[in-house]
C-alpha positions in Angstrom: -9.3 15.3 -17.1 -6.7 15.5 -14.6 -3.3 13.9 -13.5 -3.5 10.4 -12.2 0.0 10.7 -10.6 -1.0 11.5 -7.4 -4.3 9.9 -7.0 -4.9 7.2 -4.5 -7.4 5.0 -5.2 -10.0 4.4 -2.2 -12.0 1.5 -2.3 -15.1 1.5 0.2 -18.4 -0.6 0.2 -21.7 0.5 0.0 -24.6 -0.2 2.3 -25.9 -2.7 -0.1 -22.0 -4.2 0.0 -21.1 -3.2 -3.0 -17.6 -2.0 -4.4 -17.1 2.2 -4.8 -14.3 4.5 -5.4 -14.0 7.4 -3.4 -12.5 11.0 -4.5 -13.3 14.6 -3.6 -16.1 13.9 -1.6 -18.0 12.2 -4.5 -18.3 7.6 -5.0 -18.4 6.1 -8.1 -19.7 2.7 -9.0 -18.1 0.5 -11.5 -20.3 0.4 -14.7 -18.4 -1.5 -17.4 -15.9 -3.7 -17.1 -14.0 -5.0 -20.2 -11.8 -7.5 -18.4 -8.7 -4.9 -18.2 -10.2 -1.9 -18.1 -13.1 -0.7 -15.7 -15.4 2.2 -16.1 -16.9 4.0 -12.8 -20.0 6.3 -13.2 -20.6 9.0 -10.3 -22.7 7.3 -8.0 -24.8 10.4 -6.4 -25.6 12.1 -9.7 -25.8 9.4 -12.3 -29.7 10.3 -12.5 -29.0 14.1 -12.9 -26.8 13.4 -16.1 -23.3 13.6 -14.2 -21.0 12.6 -17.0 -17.9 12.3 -14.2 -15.9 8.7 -15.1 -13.1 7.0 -13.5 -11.4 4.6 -15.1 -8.9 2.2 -13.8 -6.8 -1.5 -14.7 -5.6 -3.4 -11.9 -6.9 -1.3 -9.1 -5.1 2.1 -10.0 -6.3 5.4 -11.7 -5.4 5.3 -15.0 -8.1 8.1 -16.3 -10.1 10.7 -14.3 -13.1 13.1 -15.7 -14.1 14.7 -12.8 -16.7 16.8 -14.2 -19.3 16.8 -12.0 -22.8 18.9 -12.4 -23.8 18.6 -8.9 -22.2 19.2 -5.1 -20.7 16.4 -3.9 -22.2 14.7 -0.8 -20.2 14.3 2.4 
């Protein structure tokens, strides 16, 4: 995990218009959303097994896993 204090959280849409987090060069897409809390799932390497996670309430970072098993894809 790392520090949330200094993360920015950039929202971009995809091609098929749909909401993604940007950071380090790698997107994430939200995958559960509990009503306070949402989950985001690497975007590029969710097929390869990449266990990275955001996870954020009201639009800011609250946790960060940025784990990655893959390169990310500028």
């Amino acid at each position: 995990m790392i520090t949330t204090a200094n993360l920015q959280t950039i929202f971009v849409t995809s091609q098929k218009g749909k909401r993604l987090i940007k950071l380090d060069g790698y997107t994430f897409y939200s995958s559960v959303n509990t009503g306070f809390k949402i989950r985001w799932r690497c975007s590029t390497g969710c097929h390869q097994g990449c266990r990275a996670a955001i996870y954020t309430a009201d639009d800011e970072i609250i946790s960060v896993k940025n784990d990655h098993n893959h390169p990310p894809s500028y």
